[in-house]
C-alpha positions as CSV (number, residue, x, y, z in Angstrom):
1,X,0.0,0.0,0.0
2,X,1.8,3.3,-1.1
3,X,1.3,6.5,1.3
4,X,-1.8,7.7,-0.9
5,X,-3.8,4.3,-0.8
6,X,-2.7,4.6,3.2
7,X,-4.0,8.2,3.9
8,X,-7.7,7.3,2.2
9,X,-7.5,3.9,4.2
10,X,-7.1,6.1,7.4
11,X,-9.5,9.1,6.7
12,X,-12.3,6.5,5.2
13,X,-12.2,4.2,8.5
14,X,-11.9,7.8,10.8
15,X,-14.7,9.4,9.0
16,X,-16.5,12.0,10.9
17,X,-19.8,10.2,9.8
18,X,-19.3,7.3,12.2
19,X,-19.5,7.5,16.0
20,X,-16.9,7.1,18.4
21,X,-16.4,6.5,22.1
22,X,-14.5,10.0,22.4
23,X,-18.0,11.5,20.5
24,X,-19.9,10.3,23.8
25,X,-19.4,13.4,26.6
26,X,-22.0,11.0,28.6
27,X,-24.2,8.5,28.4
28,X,-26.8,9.4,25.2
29,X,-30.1,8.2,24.1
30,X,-31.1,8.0,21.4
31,X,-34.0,6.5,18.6
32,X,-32.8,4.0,15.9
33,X,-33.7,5.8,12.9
34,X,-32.7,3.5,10.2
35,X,-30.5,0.2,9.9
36,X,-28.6,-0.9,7.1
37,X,-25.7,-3.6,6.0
38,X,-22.3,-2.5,4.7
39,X,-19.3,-3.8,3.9
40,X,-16.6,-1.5,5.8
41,X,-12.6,-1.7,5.5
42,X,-10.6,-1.9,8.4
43,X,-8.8,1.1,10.5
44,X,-5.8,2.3,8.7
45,X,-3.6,1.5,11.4
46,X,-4.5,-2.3,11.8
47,X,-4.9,-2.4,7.8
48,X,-2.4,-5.5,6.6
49,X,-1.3,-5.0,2.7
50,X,-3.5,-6.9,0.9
51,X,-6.9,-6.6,2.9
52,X,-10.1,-6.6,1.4
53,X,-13.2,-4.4,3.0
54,X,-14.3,-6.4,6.1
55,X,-17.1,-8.8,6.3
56,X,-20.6,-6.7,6.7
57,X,-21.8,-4.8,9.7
58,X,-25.2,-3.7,10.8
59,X,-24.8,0.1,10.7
60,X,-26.9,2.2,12.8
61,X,-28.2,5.8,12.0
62,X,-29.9,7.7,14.8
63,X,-32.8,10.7,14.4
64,X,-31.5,13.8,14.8
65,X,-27.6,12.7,14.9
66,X,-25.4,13.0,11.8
67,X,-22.9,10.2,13.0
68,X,-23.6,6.5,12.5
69,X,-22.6,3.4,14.5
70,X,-21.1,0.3,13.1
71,X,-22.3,-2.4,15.9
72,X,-19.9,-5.3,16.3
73,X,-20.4,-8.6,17.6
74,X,-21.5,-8.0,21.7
75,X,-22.9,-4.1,20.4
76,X,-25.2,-6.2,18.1
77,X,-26.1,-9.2,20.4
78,X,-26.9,-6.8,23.1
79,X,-29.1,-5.0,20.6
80,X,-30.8,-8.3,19.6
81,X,-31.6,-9.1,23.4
82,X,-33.4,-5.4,24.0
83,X,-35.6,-5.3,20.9
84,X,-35.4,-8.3,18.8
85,X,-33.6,-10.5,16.4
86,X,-35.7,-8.7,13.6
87,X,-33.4,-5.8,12.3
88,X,-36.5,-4.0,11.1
89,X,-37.6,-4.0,14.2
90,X,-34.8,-1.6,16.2
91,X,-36.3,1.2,13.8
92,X,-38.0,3.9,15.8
93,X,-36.5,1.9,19.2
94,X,-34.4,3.5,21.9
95,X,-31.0,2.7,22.8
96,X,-28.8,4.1,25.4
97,X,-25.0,4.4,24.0
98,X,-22.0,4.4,26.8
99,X,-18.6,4.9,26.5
100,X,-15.7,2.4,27.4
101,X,-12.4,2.5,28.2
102,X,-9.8,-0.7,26.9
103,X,-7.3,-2.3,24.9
104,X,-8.3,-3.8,21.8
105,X,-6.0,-5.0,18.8
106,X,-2.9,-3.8,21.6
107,X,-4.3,-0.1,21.2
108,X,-5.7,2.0,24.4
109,X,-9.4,3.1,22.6
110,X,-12.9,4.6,23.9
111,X,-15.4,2.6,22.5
112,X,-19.3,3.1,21.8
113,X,-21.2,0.2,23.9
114,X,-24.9,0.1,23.8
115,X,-25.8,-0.2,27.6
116,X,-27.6,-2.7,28.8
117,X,-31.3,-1.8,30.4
118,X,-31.7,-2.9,34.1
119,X,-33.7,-5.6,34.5
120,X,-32.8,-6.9,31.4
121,X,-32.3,-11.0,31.6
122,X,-29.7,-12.2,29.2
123,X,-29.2,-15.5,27.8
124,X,-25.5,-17.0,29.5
125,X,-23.8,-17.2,26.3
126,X,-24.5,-13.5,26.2
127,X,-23.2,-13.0,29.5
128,X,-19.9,-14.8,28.9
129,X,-19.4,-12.8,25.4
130,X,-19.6,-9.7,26.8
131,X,-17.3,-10.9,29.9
132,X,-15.1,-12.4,27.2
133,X,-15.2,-9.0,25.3
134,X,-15.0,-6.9,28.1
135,X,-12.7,-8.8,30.2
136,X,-13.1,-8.4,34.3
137,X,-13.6,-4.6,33.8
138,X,-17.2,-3.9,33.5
139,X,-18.4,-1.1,30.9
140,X,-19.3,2.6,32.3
141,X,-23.0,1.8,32.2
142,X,-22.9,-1.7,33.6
143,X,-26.1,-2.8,35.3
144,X,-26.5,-5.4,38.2
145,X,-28.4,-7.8,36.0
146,X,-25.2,-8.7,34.1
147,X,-23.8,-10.3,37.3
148,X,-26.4,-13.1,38.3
């Protein structure tokens, strides 16, 4: 990859359109306003020579926000487990987004993590996932029903 194909890598996966932990000055709610599937490269930094665009991701767009999220794996299961396996039916649903501090890929980040609502009962593989994900360290907006 020459320094031009690098620089586009880097400003396409650090696009102001998509949402980042550092974009979250608190916790934020907000309504799903429309869901759709794209295929999305890698960030620049982690981008090997020779990578193709990622597999796709569900991609959130809020009302009233200009910034999107791209939900990974525990962001989308979590999502499943408050309103649905049914993509189509997170539109015009409420989500509260949190911010969370870790090392992922050996790189210090702020992440987006939709919180989980309390009372919420999630299945045990769910649990472990996002223990896996998480690690010990719970996210900022952690509820008690995550530890039974």
């Amino acid at each position: 990859m020459d320094g031009q194909e690098l620089n586009a890598a880097i400003a396409e996966a650090y696009s102001p359109e998509w949402l980042y932990g550092e974009d979250l000055p608190r916790d934020v709610t907000v309504e799903i306003e429309a869901v759709t599937f794209e295929k999305l490269r890698n960030a620049g930094k982690r981008k090997k020579e020779g990578d193709e665009p990622q597999s796709g991701k569900a991609v959130l767009k809020f009302r009233g926000k200009r910034k999107r999220l791209a939900l990974n794996v525990v962001n989308e299961r979590i999502l499943e487990a408050i309103h649905g396996k049914e993509a189509t039916g997170w539109i015009g649903k409420s989500i509260t987004l949190t911010k969370r501090h870790g090392i992922w890929f050996g790189h210090h980040e702020c992440a987006v993590r939709i919180a989980v609502p309390s009372g919420l009962q999630l299945t045990k593989s769910l649990r472990l996932l996002i223990e896996e994900k998480y690690g010990s360290e719970k996210p900022v907006a952690w509820h008690p029903t995550l530890d039974r």
